[in-house]
N, C-alpha and C positions, 0 to 999 in steps of 0.2 A: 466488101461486098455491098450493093445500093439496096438502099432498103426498098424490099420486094414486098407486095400484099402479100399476108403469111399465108389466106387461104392458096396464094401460087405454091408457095415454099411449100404447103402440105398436099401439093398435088405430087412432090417428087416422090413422096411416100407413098403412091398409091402406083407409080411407076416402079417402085423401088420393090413392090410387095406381087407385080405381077407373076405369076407363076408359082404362087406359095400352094402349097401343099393344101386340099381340104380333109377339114378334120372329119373323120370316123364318127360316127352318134355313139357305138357301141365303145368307142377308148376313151370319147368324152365322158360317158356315165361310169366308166370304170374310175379316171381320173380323180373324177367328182366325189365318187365316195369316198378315196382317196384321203382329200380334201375335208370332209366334213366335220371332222371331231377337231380341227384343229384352224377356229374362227377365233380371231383375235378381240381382244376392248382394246378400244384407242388409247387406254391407258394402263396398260399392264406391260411389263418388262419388255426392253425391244430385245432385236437379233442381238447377235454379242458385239459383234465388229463389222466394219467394213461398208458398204453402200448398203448391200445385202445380201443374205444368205437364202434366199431365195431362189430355186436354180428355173423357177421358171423365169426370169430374168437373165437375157444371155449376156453373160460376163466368165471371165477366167478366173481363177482360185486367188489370186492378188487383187478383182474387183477390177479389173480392167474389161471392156463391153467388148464380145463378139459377135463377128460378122457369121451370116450366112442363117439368122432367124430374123425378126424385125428389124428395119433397120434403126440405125442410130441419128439422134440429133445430138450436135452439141451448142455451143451458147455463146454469145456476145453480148459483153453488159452497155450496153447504151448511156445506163443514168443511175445515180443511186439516191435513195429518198430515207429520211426516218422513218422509222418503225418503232414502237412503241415497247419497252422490253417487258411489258407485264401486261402485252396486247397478247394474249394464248390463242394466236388465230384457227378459225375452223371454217372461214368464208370469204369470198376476197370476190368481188366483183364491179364492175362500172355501169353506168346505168347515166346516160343523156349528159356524158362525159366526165361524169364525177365520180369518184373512187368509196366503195363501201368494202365494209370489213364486218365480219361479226365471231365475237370471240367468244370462248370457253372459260371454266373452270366456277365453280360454286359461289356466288356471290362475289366474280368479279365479269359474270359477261355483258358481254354490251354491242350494241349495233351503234355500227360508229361510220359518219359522212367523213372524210376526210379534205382537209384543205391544203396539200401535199402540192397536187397537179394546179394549184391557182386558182381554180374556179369555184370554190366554194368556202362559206365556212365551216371549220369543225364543227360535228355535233355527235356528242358522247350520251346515246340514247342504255341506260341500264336495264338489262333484261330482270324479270322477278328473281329477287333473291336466292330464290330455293334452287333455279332450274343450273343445266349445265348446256350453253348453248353452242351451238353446231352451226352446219352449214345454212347460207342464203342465197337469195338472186330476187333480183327485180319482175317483175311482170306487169308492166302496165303502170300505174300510179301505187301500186303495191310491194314491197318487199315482203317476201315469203322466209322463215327464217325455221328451223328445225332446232330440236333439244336431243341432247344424247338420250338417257334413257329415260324420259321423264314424259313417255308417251303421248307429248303434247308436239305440234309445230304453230307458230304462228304469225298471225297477218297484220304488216305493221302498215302505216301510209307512209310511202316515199318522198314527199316534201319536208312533213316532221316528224317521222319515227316513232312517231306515236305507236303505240300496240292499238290493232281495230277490231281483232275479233283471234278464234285461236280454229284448230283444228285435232283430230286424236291423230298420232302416229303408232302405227305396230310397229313392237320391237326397237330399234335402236336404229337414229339417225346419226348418219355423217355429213355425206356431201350433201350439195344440192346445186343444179345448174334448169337450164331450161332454154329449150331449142326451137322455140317458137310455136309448138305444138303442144309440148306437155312438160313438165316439170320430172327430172329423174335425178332418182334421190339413191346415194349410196350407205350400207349400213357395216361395213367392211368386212363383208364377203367378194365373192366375185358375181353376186347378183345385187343387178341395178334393178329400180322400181319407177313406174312410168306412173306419175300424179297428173291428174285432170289439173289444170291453170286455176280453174274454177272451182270444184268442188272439194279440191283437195285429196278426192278417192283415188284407189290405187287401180289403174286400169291396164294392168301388163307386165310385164319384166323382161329381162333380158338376162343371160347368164355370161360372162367375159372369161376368153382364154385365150391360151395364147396355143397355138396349132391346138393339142387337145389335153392340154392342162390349165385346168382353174387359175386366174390370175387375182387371188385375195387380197385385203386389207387395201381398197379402193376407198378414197376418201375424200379430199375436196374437189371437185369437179369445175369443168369450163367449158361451154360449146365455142369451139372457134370454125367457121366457113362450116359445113357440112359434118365435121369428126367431132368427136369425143375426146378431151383431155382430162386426165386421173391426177394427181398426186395417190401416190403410192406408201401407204402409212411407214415410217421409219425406215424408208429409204429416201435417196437424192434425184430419183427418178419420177419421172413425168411417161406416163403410158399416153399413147393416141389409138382409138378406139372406133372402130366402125360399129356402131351401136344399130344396125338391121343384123348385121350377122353377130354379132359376139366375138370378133376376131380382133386382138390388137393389131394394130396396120405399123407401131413404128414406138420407141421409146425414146425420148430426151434424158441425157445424162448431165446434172445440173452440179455434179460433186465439184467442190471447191470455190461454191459460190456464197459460202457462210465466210463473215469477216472475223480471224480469229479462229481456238479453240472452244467448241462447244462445251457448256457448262453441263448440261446435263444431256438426259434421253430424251426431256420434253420437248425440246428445242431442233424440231423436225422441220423439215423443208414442208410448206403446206399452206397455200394459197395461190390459183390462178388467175390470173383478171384479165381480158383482152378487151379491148375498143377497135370494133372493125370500121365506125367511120375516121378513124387515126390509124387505122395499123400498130397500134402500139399495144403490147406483151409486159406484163406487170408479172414480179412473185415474190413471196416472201415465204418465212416459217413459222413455226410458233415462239413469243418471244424474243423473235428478233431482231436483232439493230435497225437493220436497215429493210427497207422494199428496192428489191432491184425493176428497170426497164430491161428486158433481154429484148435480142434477136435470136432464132432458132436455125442454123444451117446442115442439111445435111451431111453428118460425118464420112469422111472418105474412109474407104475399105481396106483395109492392108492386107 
């Protein structure tokens, strides 16, 4: 297939999703409460097996995706790049065509330029000792960077990674992307949080499902063309997301693009990157080997 601007490729999905069903308010809030005692940390025991056991995720009892709820993407690998194996990613974006990444775990995260793609050099910037860092994205001459539970986010300058100043977060950060209007930041529920570019306040939300079940443990984020793309905590799936209405428009099935037997549960598929003046589609996960370049093409329906 010739490589297509993916914001085309993400219009099949919205072809693909005409005529879906609208959800109920009243099965939504039924669902929801459903849902609520059972919000995960990005670091507690995953599912037991399989992509996932998640059934708001259409797939069959072997972990094979079904037709006839969102549709499916599946994946062509373009390129493969190093990845750092004790790089714990929580953020993965490009910003004026150079690749950043911001990673997790106690005293080893860091905001990090990457010299991967050619055009820069590394720079391995260390977040304060104590924090546990989380999602990023760029905004202007700024990268905006989140802490897991450490009620802080903060504002580094994007030429040298310097830390410039910080901000308070409620509650627990994950993702973090930004659509040219506002910053929306995930904390792995299925509600997303709308942050002013500027002030950093929380000016909104949005709740994500899929028909009229909660779509939880939403985690590093990527605006590509108009949608919303998710990594989906301890699965191999990639949600796309109409973020005016809360309805996922389409899932990507990324399984078996890890090189090898995974070592552990850490070692999650989780990081999106896209460069819409390249068209070009970046992912990796925590820990691991390599960063792939995809392409994403509409799966055919059996």
């Amino acid at each position: 297939m010739p490589r297509l601007v993916l914001t085309a490729v993400l219009s099949l999905f919205t072809l693909a999703c005409q005529g879906a069903s609208q959800a109920d308010p009243s099965s939504i809030a039924a669902a929801e409460a459903r849902e609520a005692a059972a919000r995960p940390s990005e670091n507690s025991a995953p599912p037991s097996s399989g992509i996932s056991q998640d059934p708001t995720i259409p797939q069959t009892a072997d972990g094979a995706f079904t037709p006839g709820r969102p549709p499916t993407f599946t994946y062509e690998v373009i390129a493969a790049y190093p990845h750092g194996t004790e790089d714990f990613t929580q953020g993965l974006f490009i910003a004026e065509g150079v690749l950043y990444e911001s990673t997790g775990q106690v005293g080893r995260s860091h905001l990090i330029r990457h010299s991967i793609l050619g055009n820069a050099e590394e720079v391995r910037m260390p977040l304060p000792p104590h924090v546990f860092g989380e999602g990023s994205v760029a905004v202007g001459d700024k990268v905006i960077s989140l802490t897991w539970r450490d009620g802080v986010g903060h504002v580094h300058a994007l030429d040298t990674l310097e830390m410039i100043g910080e901000f308070p977060v409620a509650g627990e950060g994950w993702g973090l992307t930004y659509d040219g209007t506002r910053l929306i930041m995930s904390d792995g529920t299925n509600r997303l949080r709308f942050l002013d570019p500027n002030s950093y306040e929380e000016i909104g939300d949005q709740k994500i499902f899929v028909g009229t079940r909660p779509l939880p443990r939403l985690n590093e984020l990527e605006w590509i063309g108009d949608q919303l793309w998710a990594n989906i905590w301890q699965t191999d799936v990639l949600a796309r997301i109409d973020i005016e209405t809360g309805q996922v428009t389409g899932f990507a099935n990324l399984s078996g693009l890890y090189p090898g037997r995974r070592q552990g549960f850490d070692e999650v598929l989780n990081g999106i990157a896209y460069d819409p003046k390249t068209d070009r589609l970046f992912v990796t996960g925590k820990n691991w080997p390599q960063l792939f370049e995809i392409r994403l093409t509409l799966a055919p329906i059996e």
